[in-house]
N, C-alpha and C positions, 0 to 999 in steps of 0.2 A: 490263170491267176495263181500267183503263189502260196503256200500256205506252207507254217512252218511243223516240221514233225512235230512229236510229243517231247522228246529230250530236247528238240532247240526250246521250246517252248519251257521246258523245267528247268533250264541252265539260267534261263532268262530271268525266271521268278528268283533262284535265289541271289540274285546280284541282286534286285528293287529287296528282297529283307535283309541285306546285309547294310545298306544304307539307311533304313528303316533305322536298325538298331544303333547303328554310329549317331545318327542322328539323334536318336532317345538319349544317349550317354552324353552328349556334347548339353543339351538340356538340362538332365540332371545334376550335370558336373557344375554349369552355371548355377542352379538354383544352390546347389551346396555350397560355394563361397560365397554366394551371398548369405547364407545363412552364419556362413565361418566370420563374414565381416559385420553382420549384425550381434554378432555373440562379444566381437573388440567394444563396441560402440556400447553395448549395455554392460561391460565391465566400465568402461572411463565413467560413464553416465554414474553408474552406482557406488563406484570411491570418490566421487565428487560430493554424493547426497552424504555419504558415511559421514565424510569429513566435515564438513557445512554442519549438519546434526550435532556432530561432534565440536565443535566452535560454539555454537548458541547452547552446548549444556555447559562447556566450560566457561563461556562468558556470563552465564547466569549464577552459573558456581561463585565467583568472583565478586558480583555485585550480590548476593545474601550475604558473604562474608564481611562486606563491606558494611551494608545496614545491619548488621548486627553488631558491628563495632564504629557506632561515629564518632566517639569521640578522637580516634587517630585515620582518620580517613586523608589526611596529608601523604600517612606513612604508606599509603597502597598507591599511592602515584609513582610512574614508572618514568626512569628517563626517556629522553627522545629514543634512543636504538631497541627500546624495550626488552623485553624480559624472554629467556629461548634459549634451547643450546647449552645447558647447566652456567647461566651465568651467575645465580648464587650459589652461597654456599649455606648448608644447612644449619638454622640457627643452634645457638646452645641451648637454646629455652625452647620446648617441646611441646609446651605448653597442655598438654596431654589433661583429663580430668585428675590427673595424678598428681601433676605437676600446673601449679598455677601460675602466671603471667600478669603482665601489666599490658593495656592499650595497646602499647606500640610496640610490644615484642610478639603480641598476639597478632598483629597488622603485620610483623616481616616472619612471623611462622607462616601466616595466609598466603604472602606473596610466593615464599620460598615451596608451599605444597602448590600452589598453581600452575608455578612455572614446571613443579615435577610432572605436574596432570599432563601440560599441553605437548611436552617432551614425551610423552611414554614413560616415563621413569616408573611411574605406579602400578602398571602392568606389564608383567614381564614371565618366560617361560622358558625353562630349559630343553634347548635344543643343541643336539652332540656335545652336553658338556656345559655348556655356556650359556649365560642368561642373556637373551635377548628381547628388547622390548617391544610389548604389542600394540600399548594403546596409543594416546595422542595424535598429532598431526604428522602432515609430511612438510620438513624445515621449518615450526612454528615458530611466530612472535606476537606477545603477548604486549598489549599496551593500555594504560589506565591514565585517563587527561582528566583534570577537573579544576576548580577553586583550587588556585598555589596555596593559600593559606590552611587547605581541608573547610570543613563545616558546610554547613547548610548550600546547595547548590546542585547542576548538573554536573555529573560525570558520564565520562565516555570509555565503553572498554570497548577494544579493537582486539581483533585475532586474526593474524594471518597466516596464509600456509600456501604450500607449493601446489598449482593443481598442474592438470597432465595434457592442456591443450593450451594455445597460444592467445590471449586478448588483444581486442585492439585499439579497447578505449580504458586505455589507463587511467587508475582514480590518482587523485592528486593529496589523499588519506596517508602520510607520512608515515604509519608505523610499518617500519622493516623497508621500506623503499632507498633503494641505494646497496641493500646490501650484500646484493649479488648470488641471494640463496633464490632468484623468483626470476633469473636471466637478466642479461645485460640492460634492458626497458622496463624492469619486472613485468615484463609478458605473461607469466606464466602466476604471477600473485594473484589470489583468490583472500577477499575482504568480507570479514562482520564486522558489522561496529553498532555496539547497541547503547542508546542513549538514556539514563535515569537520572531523575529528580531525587536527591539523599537528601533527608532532613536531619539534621542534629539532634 
């Protein structure tokens, strides 16, 4: 009967640990991408909540500015392509406690600081030189539907903004649809829309 010496015997053992450890590291290296890809998934997850968060304080914003000035609530309604993008421009009236206003120049100050909110325009930081903005959305639009005449009635404020994965059940919610900031289907459009009773 054959038996093998001490050195076959010890050449033997260190091939089975040299496999041992290739194999521990092929383990390892798996559980670490999947940790690298659960680290992608809880950044999209958490600039989606930011942003979301971020829609429902400025659509609440919106609508206090609004009850607190009914008597021009006409004047915060927005066209169909809505508001986003610096499509106003800064009124002359300031309206500031410094500087007092009328209804409806207080209602196109509101509009005009809204649209700076959802833009970022209101927070901003200098980086090499240059201000760039931190806050608001990614590609916002702002939209306000209610009684064409203003008064007493529901309003609707809408906000939308670019999110960072693809949808499949497209809302049929008009503001910003079509206009090529949210992809060709707006696939990639992320909607609030919150609905209030204003009283006059």
């Amino acid at each position: 009967m054959y038996r093998p010496t001490r050195l076959q015997t010890s050449l033997a053992m260190r091939g089975i640990g040299m496999i041992e450890v290739l194999v521990t590291l092929l383990i390892i290296s798996v559980g670490f991408l999947s940790m690298a890809g659960l680290q992608t998934v809880a950044k999209r997850s958490n600039f989606d909540a930011v942003q979301r968060t971020t829609a429902v304080i400025l659509a609440q914003d919106i609508l206090e500015k609004m009850r607190a000035n009914p008597l021009s609530l006409e004047e915060y309604l927005t066209r169909a392509a809505g508001l986003g993008g610096g499509t106003l421009t800064e009124p002359t009236q300031a309206c500031s406690s410094a500087e007092r206003c009328n209804t409806a120049q207080l209602a196109a100050y509101d509009q005009w600081l809204w649209e700076q909110s959802i833009d970022g325009a209101t927070e901003t930081r200098m980086l090499d030189g240059a201000t760039t903005e931190t806050g608001g959305l990614s590609e916002p639009t702002g939209c306000v539907s209610g009684p064409a005449a203003g008064g007493a009635g529901l309003y609707s404020v809408t906000i939308v903004w670019r999110g960072l994965s693809e949808l499949t059940n497209i809302s049929d919610n008009e503001c910003g649809a079509g206009s090529g900031n949210y992809g060709d289907a707006d696939q990639f459009r992320r909607i609030l829309e919150i609905q209030v009773y204003i009283a006059s």
